[in-house]
C-alpha positions as CSV (number, residue, x, y, z in Angstrom):
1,X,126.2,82.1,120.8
2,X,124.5,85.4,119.6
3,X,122.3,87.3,121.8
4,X,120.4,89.9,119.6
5,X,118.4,92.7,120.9
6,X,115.2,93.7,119.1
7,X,112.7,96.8,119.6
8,X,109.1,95.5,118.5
9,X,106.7,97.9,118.3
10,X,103.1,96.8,118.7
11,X,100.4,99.0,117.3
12,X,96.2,99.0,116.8
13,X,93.3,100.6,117.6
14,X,92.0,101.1,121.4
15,X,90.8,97.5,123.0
16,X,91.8,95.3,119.7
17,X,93.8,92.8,122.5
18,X,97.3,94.4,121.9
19,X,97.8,94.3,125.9
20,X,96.2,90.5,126.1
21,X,98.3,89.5,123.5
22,X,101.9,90.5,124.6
23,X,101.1,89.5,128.1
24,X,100.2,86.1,127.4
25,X,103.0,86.1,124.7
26,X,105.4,87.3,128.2
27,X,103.9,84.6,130.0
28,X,104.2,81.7,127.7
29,X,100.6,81.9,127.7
30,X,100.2,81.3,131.6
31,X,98.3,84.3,132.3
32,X,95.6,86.1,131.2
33,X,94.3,89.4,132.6
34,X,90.2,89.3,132.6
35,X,90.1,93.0,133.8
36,X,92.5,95.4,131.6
37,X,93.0,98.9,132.6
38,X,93.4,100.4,129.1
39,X,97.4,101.6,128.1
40,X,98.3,105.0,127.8
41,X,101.1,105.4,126.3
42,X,103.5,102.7,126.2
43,X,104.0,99.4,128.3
44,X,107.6,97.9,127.9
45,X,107.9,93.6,128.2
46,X,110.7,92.0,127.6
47,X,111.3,88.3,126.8
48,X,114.4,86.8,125.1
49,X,113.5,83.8,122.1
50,X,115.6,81.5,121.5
51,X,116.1,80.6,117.4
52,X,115.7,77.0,116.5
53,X,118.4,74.9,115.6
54,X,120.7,77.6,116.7
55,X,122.2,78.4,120.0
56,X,121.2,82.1,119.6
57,X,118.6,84.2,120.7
58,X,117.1,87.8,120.6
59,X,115.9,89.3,123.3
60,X,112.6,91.8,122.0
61,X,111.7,94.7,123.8
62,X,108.0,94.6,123.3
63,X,106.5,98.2,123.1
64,X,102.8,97.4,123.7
65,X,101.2,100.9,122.7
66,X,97.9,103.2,123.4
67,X,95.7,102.9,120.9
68,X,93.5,106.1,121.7
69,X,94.7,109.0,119.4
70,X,95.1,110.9,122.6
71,X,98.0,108.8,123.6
72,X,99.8,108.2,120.1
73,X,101.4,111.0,120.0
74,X,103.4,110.4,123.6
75,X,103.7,106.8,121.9
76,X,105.7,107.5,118.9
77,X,107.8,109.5,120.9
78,X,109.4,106.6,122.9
79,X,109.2,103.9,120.1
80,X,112.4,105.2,118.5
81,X,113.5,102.8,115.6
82,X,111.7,100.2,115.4
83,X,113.4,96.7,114.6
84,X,110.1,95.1,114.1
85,X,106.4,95.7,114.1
86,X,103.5,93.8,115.2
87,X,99.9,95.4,114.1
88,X,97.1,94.3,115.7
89,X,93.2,94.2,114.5
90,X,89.8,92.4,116.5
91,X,88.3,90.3,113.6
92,X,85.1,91.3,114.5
93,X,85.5,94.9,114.1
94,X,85.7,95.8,110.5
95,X,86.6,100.0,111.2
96,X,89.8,98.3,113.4
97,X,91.5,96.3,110.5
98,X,90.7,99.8,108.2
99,X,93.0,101.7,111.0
100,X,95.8,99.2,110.4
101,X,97.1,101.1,107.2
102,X,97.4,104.6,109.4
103,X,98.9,102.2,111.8
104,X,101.5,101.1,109.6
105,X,102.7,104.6,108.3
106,X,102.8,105.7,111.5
107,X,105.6,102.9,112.7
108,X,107.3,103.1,109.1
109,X,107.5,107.0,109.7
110,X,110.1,106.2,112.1
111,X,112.0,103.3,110.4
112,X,114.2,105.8,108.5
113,X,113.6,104.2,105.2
114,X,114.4,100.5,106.2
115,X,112.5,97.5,105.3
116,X,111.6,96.5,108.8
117,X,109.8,92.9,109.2
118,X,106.4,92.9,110.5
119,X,103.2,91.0,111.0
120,X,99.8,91.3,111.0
121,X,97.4,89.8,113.5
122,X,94.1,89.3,113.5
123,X,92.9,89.4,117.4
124,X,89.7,87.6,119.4
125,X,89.6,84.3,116.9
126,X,87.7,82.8,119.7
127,X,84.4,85.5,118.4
128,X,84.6,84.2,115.1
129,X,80.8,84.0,115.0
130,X,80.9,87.8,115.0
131,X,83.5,87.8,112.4
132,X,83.7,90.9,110.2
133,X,87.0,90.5,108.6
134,X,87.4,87.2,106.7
135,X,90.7,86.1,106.9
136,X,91.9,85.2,103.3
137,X,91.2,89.6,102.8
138,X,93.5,90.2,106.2
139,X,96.3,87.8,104.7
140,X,95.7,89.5,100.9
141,X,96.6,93.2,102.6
142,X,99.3,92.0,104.9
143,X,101.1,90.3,102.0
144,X,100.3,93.6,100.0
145,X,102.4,95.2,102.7
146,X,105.2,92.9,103.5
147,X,103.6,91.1,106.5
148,X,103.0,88.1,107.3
149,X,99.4,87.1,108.9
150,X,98.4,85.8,112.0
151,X,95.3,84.9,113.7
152,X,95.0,84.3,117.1
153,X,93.1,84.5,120.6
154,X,94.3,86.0,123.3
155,X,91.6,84.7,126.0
156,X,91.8,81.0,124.4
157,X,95.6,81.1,124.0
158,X,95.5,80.1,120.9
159,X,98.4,81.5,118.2
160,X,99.5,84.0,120.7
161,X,103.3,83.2,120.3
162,X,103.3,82.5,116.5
163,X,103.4,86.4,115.8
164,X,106.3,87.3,117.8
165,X,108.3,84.1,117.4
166,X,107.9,85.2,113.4
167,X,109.3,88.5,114.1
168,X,112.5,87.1,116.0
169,X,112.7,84.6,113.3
170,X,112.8,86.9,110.7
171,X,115.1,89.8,112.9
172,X,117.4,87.0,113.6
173,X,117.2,86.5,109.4
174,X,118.1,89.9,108.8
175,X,121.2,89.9,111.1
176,X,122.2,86.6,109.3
177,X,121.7,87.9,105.6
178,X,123.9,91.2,107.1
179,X,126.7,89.3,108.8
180,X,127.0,87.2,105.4
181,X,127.4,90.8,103.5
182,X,129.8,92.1,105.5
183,X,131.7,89.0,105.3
184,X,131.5,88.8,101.6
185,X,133.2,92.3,101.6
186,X,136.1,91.3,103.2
C-alpha cells in the first residue's frame, strides 16, 4: 500500500465557484455552501483518494486560492510547488476563461520547470442557458496546454469529483512511470 501526498493548487478569477467546487469535492458532494464569504488568500482541504484497482491512495492538499489580484500575491507565496493544478472558469463569463492563461503561468512559475498535470474546469454547467464559452473551444485550449477538461456544477453536483479524481489519477501515474525509472536503473 502506497500512500502519496499531493499539493493541488486551485486557481481562477474571483467568484468562478473555485470555493463551491473543492468543498463539495471535500464533502463527497454532501454539502453545498449557498452563502460564500469570498477567499482571501488561501483555504487548505484535504481529502485522501483512493486509486482504482489498486490498494493505494494520495492524499491532495487542495490549495483553494483568492482570485482578486489583491490577494494573489499572498497566494503564490504559500502554494510552494505545486504537484498538480486545477484552473477554474464560469462558462458564462467569457473575460474568466480569458484569465485562465495568466492563471496558468502564474502556477507554472512556481513548478520549477516540471511538467505538472493539470485540468481545466469549466464551472456553473447548471447556467448553461447563459453560456459564453462553448465547450468544444474550452477542451481545444486545455488540450493546447496539457490539460485535460472538465465541466461541472457545483450547486447541482454534477462532475464535481471528476477533476480532482483526474489529478490523483494522473499524480499517482507520474509516481508509477518514476518508480519504474528508477527501477530500470538498477
Amino acid at each position: 500500500m502506497v500512500k502519496l501526498r499531493a499539493r493541488c493548487i486551485i486557481v481562477g478569477d474571483a467568484a468562478v465557484g473555485k470555493s463551491a467546487l473543492s468543498q463539495m469535492f471535500r464533502s463527497d458532494g454532501g454539502h453545498f455552501q449557498k452563502n460564500y464569504s469570498m477567499t482571501a488568500g488561501v483555504e487548505l482541504l484535504l481529502k485522501s483518494v483512493n486509486i482504482p484497482e489498486t490498494s493505494d491512495s494520495v492524499g491532495q492538499y487542495i490549495f483553494d486560492s483568492a482570485g482578486r489580484e489583491t490577494f494573489v500575491g499572498a497566494c503564490e507565496k504559500m502554494w510552494g510547488q505545486p504537484s498538480v493544478v486545477c484552473v477554474v472558469f464560469d462558462i458564462t463569463s467569457l473575460a474568466s476563461f480569458n484569465s485562465c492563461s495568466r492563471w496558468l503561468e502564474r502556477v507554472r512559475a512556481h513548478c520549477n520547470g516540471l511538467q505538472v498535470p493539470g485540468v481545466l474546469v469549466g464551472n456553473k454547467s447548471d447556467l448553461s442557458s447563459r453560456r459564453e464559452v462553448e465547450a468544444a473551444v474550452a477542451q481545444e485550449w486545455a488540450q493546447s496546454q496539457g490539460l485535460q477538461y472538465h465541466e461541472t456544477s457545483a450547486k447541482d453536483m454534477e462532475n464535481c469529483d471528476a477533476p480532482l479524481l483526474s489529478l490523483a489519477q494522473a499524480f499517482y501515474s507520474l509516481y508509477q512511470d518514476r518508480r519504474q525509472m528508477i527501477q530500470g536503473l538498477g
